[in-house]
C-alpha positions in Angstrom: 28.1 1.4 -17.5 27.2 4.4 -19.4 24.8 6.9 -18.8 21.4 6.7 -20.4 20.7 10.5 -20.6 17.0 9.4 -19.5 15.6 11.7 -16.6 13.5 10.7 -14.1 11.9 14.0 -12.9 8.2 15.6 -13.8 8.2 18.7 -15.3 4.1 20.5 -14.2 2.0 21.5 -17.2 -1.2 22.9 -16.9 -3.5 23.0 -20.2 -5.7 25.8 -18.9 -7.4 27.6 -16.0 -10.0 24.8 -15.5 -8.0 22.1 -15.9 -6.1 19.9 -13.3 -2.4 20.0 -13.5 -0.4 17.2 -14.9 3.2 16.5 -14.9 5.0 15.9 -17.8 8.2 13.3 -17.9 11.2 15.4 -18.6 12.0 12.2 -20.5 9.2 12.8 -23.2 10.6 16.5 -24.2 13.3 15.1 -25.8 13.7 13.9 -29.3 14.8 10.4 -30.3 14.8 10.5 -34.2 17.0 7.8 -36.0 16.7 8.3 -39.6 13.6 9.5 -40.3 11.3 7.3 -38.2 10.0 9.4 -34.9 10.4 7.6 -31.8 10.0 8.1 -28.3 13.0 8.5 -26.1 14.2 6.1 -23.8 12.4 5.6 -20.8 9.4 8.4 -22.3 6.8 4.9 -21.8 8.0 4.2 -18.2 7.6 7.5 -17.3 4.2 8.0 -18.7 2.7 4.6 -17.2 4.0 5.5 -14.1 2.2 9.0 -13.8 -1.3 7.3 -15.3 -0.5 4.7 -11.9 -0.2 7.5 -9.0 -3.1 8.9 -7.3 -2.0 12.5 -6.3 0.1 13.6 -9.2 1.9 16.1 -6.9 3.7 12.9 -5.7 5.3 12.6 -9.1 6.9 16.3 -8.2 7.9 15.8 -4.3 6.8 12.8 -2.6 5.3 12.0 0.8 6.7 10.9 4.0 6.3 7.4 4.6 3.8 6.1 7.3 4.6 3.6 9.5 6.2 0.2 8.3 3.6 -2.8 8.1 6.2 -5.2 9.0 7.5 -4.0 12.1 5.5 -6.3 14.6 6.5 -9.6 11.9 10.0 -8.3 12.3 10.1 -8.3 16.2 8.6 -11.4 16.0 11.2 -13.1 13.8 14.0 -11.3 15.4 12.3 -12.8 18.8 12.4 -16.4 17.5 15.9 -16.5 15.9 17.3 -14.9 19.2 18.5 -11.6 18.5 16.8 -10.3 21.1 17.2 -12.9 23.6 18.9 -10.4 26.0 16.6 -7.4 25.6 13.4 -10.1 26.1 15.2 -11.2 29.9 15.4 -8.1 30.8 11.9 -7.2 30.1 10.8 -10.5 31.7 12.6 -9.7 34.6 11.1 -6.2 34.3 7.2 -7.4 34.2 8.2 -10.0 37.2 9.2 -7.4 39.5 6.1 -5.2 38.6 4.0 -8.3 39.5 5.4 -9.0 42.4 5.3 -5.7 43.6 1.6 -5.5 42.9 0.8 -8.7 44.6 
C-alpha cells in the first residue's frame, strides 16, 4: 500500500490572549486543489470531528496514561472457567486451607 501523506498529529493555535487553545489537524494546512474546485485534504474531516469529540484538547497533543482496565476481574473469571488457571487456583486453595486450619 501506498502512503496517504495524511498526518495524524495536532498542531496548537491560539486565536488570542483570552481565548482557549485549540489544536489544529496538521492534515487541514495542506492544500488539496484538483482543477480548480477547493477541497479538503484527505483525512482534514476525520481529524476535525475527532478534536470537536475530546474533552481536554491537550489529549489531542500528548495523551494520558490509561487507568485501570474494566475488564480485568471478567477476564480472571473467564480465564478461571476455561482452566488456564487451574494450577495457580490449587495452589491458592491449598493456601487459604492451611491459613484455616491454622486459625482453628
Amino acid at each position: 500500500m501506498s502512503q496517504s501523506g495524511y498526518s495524524d498529529s495536532y498542531r496548537p493555535l491560539q486565536a488570542g490572549p483570552q481565548t482557549d487553545l485549540r489544536y489544529l489537524p496538521q492534515a487541514c494546512l495542506a492544500d488539496d486543489m484538483i482543477g480548480t474546485v477547493p477541497r479538503l485534504p484527505p483525512g482534514c474531516a476525520n481529524a476535525l470531528n475527532l478534536a470537536e469529540m475530546v474533552i481536554d484538547q491537550r489529549d489531542l497533543s500528548r495523551g494520558r496514561e490509561m487507568g485501570p482496565a474494566l475488564v480485568g476481574p471478567a477476564a480472571s473469571a473467564v480465564e478461571q472457567y476455561l482452566g488456564v488457571r487451574e494450577d495457580q487456583e490449587a495452589d491458592r486453595r491449598k493456601q487459604l486451607e492451611s491459613e484455616s486450619a491454622i486459625t482453628n
